[in-house]
C-alpha positions in Angstrom: -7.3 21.8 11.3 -3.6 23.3 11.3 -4.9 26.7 12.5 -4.2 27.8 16.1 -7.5 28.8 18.0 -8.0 31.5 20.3 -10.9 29.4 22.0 -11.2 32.2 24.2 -13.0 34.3 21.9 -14.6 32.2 20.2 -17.8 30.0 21.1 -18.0 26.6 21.0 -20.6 26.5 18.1 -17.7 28.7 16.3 -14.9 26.4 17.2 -16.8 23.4 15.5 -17.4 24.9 12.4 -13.4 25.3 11.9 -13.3 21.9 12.1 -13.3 20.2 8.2 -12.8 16.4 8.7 -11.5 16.2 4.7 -8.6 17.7 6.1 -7.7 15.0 8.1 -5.8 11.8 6.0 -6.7 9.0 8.3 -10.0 7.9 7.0 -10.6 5.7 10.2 -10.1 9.2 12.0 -11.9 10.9 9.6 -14.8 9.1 9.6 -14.5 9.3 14.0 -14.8 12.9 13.4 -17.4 13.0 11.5 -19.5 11.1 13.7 -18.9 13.0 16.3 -19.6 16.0 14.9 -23.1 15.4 13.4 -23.8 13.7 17.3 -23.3 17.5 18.6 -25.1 18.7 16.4 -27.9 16.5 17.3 -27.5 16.9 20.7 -27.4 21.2 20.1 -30.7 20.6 18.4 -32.0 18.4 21.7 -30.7 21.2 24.3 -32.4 23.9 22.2 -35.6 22.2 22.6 -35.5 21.9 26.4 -37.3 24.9 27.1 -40.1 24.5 25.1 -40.5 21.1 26.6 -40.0 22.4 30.4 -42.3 24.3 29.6 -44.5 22.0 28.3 -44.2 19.8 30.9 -45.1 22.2 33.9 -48.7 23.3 32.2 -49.7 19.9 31.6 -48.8 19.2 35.0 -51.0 21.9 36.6 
């Protein structure tokens, strides 16, 4: 995690996959990181299925 990002041009999605919590020596920390990474990634999988469930949700509705 010693590299400088250009956030800028990069997307988030893009910007997460730099991050490698090995890299980082406080275990404690490390093991924050970690969780917090697979909880975006969990929560990316959740906002991708919003659509479909919208969707859903306003044909069952009708």
């Amino acid at each position: 995690m010693t590299q400088k990002l250009d956030s800028s041009k990069k997307s988030g999605e893009e910007i997460l996959q730099t991050i490698e919590p090995k890299g980082i020596a406080d275990e404690s920390m490390r093991r924050t990181v970690e969780i917090l990474l697979n909880l975006i990634e969990q929560l990316q999988a959740e906002v991708k299925e919003l659509p479909t469930v919208t969707i859903h949700i306003i044909f069952i509705s009708r």
